[in-house]
C-alpha positions as CSV (number, residue, x, y, z in Angstrom):
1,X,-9.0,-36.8,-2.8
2,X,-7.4,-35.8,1.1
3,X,-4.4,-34.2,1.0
4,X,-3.6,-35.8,3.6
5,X,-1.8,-39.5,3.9
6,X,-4.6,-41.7,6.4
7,X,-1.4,-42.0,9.3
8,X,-1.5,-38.0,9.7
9,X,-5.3,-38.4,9.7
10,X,-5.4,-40.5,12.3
11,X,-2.8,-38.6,14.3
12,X,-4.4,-35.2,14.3
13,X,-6.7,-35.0,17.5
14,X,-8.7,-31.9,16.4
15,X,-7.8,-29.8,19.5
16,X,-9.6,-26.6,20.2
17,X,-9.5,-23.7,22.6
18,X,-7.0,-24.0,25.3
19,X,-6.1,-27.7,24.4
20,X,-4.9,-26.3,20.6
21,X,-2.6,-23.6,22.5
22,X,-0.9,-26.1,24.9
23,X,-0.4,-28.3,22.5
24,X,1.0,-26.0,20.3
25,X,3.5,-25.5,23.3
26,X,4.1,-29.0,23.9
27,X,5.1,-29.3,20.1
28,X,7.6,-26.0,20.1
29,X,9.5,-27.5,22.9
30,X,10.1,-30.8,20.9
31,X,10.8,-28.9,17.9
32,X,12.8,-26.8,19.6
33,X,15.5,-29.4,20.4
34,X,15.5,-30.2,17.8
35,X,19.4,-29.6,16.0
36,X,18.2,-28.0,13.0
37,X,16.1,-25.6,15.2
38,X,19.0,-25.2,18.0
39,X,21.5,-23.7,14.9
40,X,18.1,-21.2,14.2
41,X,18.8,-19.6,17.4
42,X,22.3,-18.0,16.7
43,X,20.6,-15.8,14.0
44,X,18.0,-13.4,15.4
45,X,20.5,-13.6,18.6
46,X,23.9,-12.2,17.1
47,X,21.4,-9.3,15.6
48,X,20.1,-9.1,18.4
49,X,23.1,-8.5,19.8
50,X,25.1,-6.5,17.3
51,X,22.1,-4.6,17.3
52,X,22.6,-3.8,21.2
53,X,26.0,-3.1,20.7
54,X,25.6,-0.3,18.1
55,X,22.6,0.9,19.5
56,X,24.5,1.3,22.8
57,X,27.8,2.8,21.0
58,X,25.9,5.0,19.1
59,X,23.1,6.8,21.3
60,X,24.5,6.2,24.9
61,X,26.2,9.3,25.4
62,X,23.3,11.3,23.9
63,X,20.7,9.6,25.0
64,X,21.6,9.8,29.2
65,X,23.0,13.5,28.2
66,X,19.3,14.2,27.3
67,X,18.0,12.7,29.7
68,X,19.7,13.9,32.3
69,X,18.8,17.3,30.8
70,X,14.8,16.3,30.6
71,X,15.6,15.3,34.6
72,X,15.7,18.4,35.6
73,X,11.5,18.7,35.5
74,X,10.5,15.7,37.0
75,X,9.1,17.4,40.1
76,X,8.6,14.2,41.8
77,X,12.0,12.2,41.2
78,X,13.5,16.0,42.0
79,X,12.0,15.6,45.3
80,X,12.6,11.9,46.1
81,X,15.7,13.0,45.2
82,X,16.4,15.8,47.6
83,X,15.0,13.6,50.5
84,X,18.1,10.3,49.5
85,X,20.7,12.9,49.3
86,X,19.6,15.2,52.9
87,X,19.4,11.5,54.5
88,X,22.9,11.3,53.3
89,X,22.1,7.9,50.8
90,X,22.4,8.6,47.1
91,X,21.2,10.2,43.7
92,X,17.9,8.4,42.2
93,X,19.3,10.1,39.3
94,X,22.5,7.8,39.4
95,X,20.8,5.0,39.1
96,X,17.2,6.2,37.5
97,X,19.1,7.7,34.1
98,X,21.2,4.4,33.2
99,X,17.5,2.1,33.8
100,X,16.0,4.6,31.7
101,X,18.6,4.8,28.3
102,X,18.8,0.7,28.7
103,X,15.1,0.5,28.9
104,X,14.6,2.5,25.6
105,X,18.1,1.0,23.7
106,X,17.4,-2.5,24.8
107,X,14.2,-3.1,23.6
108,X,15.0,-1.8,20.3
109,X,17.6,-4.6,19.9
110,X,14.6,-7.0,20.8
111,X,12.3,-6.1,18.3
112,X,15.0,-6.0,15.8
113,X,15.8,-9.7,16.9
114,X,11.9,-11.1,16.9
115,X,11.8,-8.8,13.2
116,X,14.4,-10.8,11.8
117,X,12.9,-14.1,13.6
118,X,9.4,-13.1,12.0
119,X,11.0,-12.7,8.3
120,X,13.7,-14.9,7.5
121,X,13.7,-17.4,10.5
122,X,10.3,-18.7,10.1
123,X,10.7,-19.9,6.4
124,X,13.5,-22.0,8.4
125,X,11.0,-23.0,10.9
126,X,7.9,-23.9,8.5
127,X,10.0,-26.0,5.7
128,X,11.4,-27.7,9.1
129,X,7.6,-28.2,10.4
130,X,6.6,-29.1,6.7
131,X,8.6,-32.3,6.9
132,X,7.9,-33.1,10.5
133,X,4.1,-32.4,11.9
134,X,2.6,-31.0,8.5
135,X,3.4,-33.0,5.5
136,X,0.9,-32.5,2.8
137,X,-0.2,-29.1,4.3
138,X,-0.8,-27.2,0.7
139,X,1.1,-23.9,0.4
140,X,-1.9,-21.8,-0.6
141,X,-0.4,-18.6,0.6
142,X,1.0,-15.4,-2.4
143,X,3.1,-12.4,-1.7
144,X,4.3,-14.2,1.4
145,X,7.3,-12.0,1.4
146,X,6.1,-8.5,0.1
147,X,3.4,-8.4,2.7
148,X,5.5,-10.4,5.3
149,X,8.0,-7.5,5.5
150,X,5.5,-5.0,5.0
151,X,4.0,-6.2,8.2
152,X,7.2,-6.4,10.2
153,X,7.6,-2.6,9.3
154,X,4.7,-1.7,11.0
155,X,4.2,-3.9,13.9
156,X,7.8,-2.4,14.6
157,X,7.5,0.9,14.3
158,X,3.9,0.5,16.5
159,X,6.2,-1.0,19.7
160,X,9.3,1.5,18.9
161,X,7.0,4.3,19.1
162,X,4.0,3.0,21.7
163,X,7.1,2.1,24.1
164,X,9.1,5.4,24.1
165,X,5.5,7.1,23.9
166,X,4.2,5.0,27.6
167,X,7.7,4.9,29.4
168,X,6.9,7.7,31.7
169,X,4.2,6.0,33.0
170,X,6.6,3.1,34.2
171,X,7.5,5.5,36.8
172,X,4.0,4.7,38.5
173,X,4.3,0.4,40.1
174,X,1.5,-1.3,37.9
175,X,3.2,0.1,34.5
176,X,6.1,-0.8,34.8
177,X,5.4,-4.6,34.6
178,X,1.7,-4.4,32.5
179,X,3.4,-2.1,29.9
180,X,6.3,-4.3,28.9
181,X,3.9,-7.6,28.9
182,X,1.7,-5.6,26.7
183,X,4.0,-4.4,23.8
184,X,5.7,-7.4,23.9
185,X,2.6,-9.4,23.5
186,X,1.5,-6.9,20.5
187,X,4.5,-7.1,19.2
188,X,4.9,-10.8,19.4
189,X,1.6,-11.7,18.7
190,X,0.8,-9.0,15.4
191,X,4.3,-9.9,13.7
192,X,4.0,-13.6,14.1
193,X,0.5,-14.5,14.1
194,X,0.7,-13.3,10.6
195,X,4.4,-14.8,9.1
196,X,3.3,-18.3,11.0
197,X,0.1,-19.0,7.9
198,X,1.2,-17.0,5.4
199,X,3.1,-19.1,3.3
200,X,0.0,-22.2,3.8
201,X,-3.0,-20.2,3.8
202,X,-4.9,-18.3,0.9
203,X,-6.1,-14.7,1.8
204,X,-9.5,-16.0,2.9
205,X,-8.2,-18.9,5.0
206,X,-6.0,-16.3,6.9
207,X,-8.4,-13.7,7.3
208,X,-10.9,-16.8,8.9
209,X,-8.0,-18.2,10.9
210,X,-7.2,-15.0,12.3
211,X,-10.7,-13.8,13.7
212,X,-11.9,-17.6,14.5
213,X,-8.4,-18.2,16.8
214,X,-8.2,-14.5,18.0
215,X,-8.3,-15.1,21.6
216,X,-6.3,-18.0,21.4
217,X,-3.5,-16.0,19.0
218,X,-3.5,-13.2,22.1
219,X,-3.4,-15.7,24.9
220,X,-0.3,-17.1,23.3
221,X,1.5,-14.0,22.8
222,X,0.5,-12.8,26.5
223,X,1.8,-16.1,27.7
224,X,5.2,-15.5,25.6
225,X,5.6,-11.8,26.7
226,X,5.6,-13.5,30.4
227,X,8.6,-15.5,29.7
228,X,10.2,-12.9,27.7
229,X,10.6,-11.1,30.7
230,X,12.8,-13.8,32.2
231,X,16.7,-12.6,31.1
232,X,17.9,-16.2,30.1
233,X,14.6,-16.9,28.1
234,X,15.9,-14.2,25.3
235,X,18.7,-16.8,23.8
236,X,15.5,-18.7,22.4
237,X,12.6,-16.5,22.5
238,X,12.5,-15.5,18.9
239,X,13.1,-19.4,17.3
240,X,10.7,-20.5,20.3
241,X,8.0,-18.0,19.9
242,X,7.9,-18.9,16.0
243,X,7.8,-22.6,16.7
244,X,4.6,-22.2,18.7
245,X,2.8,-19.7,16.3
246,X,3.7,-22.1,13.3
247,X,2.4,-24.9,15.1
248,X,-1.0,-23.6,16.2
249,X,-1.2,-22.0,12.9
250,X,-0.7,-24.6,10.7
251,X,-2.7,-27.0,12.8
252,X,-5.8,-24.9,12.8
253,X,-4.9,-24.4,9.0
254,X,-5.3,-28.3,8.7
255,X,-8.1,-28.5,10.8
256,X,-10.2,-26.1,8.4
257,X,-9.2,-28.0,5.5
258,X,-10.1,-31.2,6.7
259,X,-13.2,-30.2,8.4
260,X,-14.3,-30.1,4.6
261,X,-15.3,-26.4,4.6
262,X,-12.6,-25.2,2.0
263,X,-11.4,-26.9,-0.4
């Protein structure tokens, strides 16, 4: 027998390719209104936030001490620096060493934020989904939380360490916009590509929905990185960006089942 009631049969469209991701767009911004979803936001935001605030009361002082300290062999900013100050302008180095400690602090407080989001949001976000878009969707899935949290250690650890690791190279135009799309989109797309099926699909189905959607699982994490760069975009990025991983997860997760290829 389907596990799936005849109207939700009907309903489901079988998008593929580029139609599965914007539709999975088009879903997270309904769902996103959504009250229930709207109260999800405070959470990965206030710590988020409390995360920025300790960070920032913590390592400040230390952190532009050092790297005032480290400064003092950048041959290039030493000499774009004598040029500003013979013309009579200003210090790079007033400026350059306050961009540099928020652009290491800051991002830490992000990935804390889309960790939380990953592990204890979406469980808000797929019982929400379960009795909107996805009723009868079997929970298949075992040691959702073990390796859930197992995967949010690593994925953040990865972008800690890749971004401190690249930042000098944001001194050169091109990296300092591709690198911040491109840990953000590993980031986003490794922790919740992973917590947005696990709870539905069994350790085959995953492994199958993971290499048969990969491109479409990267596109939508490079298309979320893009807006994460937008400052007012980071209230909601975390609820938002789980909202559209759940729904192209657990759409393609139907569409395998029904398809009649596992049972």
């Amino acid at each position: 027998m389907n596990e799936y009631p005849v109207a939700v049969r009907e309903e489901v469209a079988k998008p593929n390719g580029l139609s599965a991701v914007a539709l999975a767009f088009k879903r997270a911004v309904v769902s996103q209104l959504h009250p229930k979803m709207l109260m999800a936001v405070l959470l990965p935001f206030i710590i988020a936030l409390l995360g920025a605030i300790l960070l920032i009361w913590a390592f400040w002082t230390p952190l532009t001490e050092w790297l005032t300290t480290q400064s003092a062999d950048w041959g290039v900013v030493n000499t774009v620096d004598g040029w500003l100050l013979a013309l009579g302008l200003f210090s790079i180095k007033l400026y350059l060493i306050p961009l540099l400690a928020a652009g290491i602090l800051l991002p830490m407080s992000g990935i804390l934020g889309l960790i939380i989001a990953a592990v204890f949001v979406m469980p808000i976000v797929l019982g929400h989904l379960d009795k909107t878009h996805y009723a009868g969707l079997r929970r298949n899935g075992r040691n959702a939380t073990v390796l859930s949290a197992w995967n949010a250690v690593w994925v953040g650890g990865a972008f800690i360490l890749g971004w401190l690791v690249t930042m000098p190279l944001w001194l050169f135009p091109p990296f300092a916009v591709a690198l911040p799309i491109f840990w953000w989109m590993f980031a986003i797309t490794r922790l919740l590509r992973v917590d947005a099926i696990i709870e539905h699909a069994d350790p085959d189905e995953r492994r199958l929905l993971w290499k048969r959607h990969q491109r479409q699982w990267w596109l939508i994490g490079f298309a979320l990185a893009i807006i994460n760069l937008v400052p007012p975009a980071w209230l909601i990025m975390p609820v938002f960006s789980s909202l559209v991983f759940a729904h192209f997860g657990l759409e393609a997760l139907r569409q395998h089942r029904l398809s009649g290829v596992a049972k």
